[in-house]
MARGU-331968 format. One line per field, with one value per residue (C-alpha): residue number from 1; residue in one letter; x, y negated, z negated. Coordinates in nm, 4 decimals. Example, Ala and Ser with C-alpha at 12.3 -4.5 7.8 and 13.67 -1.06 7.14 Angstrom:
BEGIN
resi: 1,2 .
resn: A,S .
x: 1.2300,1.3670 .
y: 0.4500,0.1060 .
z: -0.7800,-0.7140 .
//
This chain:
BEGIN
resi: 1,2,3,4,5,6,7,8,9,10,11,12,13,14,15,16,17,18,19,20,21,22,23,24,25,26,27,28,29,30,31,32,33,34,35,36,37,38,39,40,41,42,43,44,45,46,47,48,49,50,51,52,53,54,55,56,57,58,59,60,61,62,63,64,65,66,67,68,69,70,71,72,73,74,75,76,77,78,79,80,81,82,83,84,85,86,87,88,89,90,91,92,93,94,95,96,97,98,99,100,101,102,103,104,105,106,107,108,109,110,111,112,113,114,115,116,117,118,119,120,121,122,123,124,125,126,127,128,129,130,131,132,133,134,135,136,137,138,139,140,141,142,143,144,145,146,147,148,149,150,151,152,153,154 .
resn: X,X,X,X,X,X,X,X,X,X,X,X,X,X,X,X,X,X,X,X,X,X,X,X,X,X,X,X,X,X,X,X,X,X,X,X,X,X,X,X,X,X,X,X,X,X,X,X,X,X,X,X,X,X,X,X,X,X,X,X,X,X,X,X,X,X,X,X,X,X,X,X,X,X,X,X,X,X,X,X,X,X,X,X,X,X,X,X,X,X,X,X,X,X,X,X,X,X,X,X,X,X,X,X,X,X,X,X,X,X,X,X,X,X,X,X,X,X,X,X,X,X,X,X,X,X,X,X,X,X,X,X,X,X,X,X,X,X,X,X,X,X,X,X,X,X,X,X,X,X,X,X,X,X .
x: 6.4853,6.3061,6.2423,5.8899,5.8887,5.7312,5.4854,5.2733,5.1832,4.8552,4.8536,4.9451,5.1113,4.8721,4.5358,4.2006,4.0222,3.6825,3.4183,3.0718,2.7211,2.6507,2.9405,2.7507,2.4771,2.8163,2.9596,2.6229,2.6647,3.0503,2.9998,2.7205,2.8734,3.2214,3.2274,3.4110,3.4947,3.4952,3.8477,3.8122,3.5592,3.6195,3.2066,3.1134,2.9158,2.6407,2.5850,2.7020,2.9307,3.2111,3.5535,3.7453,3.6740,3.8564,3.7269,3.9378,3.7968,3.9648,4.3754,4.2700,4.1931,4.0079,3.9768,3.6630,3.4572,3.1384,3.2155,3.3195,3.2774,3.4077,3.7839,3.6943,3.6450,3.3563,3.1623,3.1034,2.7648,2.8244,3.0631,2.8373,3.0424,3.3660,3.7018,3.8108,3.7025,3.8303,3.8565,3.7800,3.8265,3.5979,3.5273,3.2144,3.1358,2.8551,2.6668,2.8540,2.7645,2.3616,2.3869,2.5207,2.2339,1.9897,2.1043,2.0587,2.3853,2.3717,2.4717,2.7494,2.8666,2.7441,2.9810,3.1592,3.4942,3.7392,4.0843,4.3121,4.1842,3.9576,3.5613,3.4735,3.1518,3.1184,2.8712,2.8371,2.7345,2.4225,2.7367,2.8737,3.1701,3.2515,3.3503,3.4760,3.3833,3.6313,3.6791,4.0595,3.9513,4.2386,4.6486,4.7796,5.1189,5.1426,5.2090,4.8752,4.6883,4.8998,4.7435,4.4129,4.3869,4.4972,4.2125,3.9684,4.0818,4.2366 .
y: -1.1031,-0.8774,-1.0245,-1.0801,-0.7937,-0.9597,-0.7198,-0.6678,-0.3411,-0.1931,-0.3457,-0.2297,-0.4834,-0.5934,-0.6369,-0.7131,-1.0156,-1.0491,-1.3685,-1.2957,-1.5284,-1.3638,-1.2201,-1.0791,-0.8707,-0.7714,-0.6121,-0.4200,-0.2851,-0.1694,-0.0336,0.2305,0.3283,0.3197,0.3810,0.0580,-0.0756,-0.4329,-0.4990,-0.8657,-1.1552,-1.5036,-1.7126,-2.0559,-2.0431,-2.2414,-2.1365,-1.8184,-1.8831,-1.6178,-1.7857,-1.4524,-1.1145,-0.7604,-0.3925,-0.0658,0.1335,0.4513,0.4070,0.0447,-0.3166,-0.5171,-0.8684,-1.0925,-1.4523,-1.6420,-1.8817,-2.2051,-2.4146,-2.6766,-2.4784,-2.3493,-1.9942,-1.8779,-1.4881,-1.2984,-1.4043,-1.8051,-1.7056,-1.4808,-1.1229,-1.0496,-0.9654,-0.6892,-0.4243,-0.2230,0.1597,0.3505,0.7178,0.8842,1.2793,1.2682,1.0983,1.1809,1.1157,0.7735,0.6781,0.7710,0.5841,0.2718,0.2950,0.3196,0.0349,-0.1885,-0.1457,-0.1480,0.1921,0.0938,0.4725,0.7889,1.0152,1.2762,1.4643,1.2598,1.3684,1.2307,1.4746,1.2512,1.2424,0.9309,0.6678,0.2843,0.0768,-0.2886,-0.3837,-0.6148,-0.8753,-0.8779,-0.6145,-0.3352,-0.0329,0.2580,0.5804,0.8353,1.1912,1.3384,1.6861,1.8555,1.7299,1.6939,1.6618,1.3256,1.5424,1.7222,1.3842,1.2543,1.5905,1.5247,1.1995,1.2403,1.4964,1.2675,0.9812,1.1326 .
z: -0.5359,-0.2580,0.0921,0.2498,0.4927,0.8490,0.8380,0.5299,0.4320,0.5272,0.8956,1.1723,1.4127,1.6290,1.4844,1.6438,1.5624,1.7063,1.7001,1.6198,1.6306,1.2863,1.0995,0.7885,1.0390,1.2240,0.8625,0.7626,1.1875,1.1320,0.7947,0.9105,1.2945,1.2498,0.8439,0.7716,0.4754,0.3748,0.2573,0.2022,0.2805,0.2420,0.3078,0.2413,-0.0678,-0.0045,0.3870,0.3808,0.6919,0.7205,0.7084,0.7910,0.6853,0.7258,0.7719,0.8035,1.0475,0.9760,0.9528,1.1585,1.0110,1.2235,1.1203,1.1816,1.1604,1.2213,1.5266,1.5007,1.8494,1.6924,1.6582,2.0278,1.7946,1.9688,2.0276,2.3455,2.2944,2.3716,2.5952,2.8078,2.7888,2.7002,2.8932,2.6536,2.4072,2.1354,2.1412,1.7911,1.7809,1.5634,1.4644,1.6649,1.9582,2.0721,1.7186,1.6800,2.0075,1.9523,1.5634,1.7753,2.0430,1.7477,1.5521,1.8757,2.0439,2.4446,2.6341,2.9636,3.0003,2.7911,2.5964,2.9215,2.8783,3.0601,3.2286,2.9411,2.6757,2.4939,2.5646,2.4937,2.5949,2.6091,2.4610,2.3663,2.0230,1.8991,1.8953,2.2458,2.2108,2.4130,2.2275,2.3965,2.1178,2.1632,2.0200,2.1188,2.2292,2.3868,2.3789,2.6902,2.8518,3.0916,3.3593,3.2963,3.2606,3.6009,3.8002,3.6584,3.7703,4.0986,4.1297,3.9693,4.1711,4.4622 .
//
């Protein structure tokens, strides 16, 4: 008899789990900026309701649901904003970041070349998440990113 590894395979070990007002429009969003693919989706039959879904996004599953105020599982949107965001890195920034404005997301910073090495921009989807869209454009030692910094910030 094998044991039950703690971790099962094909997820990393944290994984997002985000709250959405409509779960199935949130899907169709992921699946054509980000590429995702629907691994799994578990909906009440009748209403449609998402109980829990799960998309990879690239080497990444994020895991979502419909809210449910009654559980205290609600979106950004009830809640008015949201305190964090996810970061997805993509092979073209600037294009993912323009598909996203298109298909109703809402622009906080535009695609720049930042001091880490990645150009990246932030926008907030039709849903009420921040995404920061990155493209890794140079590697960088931390002592490069520490100097760059300090000039950025100094």
């Amino acid at each position: 008899m094998s044991a039950v590894q703690h971790q099962p395979a094909g997820y990393a070990a944290v994984t997002p789990y985000i709250n959405v007002a409509d779960a199935s429009a949130a899907i169709a969003f992921y699946r054509e900026i980000f590429d995702a693919t629907e691994r799994m989706r578990m909906a009440d039959p009748e209403s449609g309701t998402v109980w829990h879904a799960e998309l990879q996004i690239g080497d990444s599953v994020v895991m979502l649901s419909d809210e449910f105020p009654d559980m205290n599982i609600v979106s950004p949107a009830t809640l008015g904003g949201t305190a964090g965001g996810l970061n997805v890195y993509v092979a073209d920034c600037d294009a993912t970041h323009a598909a996203a404005l298109a298909a109703g997301a809402t622009e906080l910073r535009p695609p720049e070349d930042q001091f880490w090495g990645d150009r990246s921009g932030q926008i907030v989807d039709p849903f009420g998440h921040r995404w920061s869209i990155a493209t890794h454009i140079e590697d960088l030692t931390q002592e490069e990113i520490m100097r760059r910094a300090a000039e950025a910030f100094g």
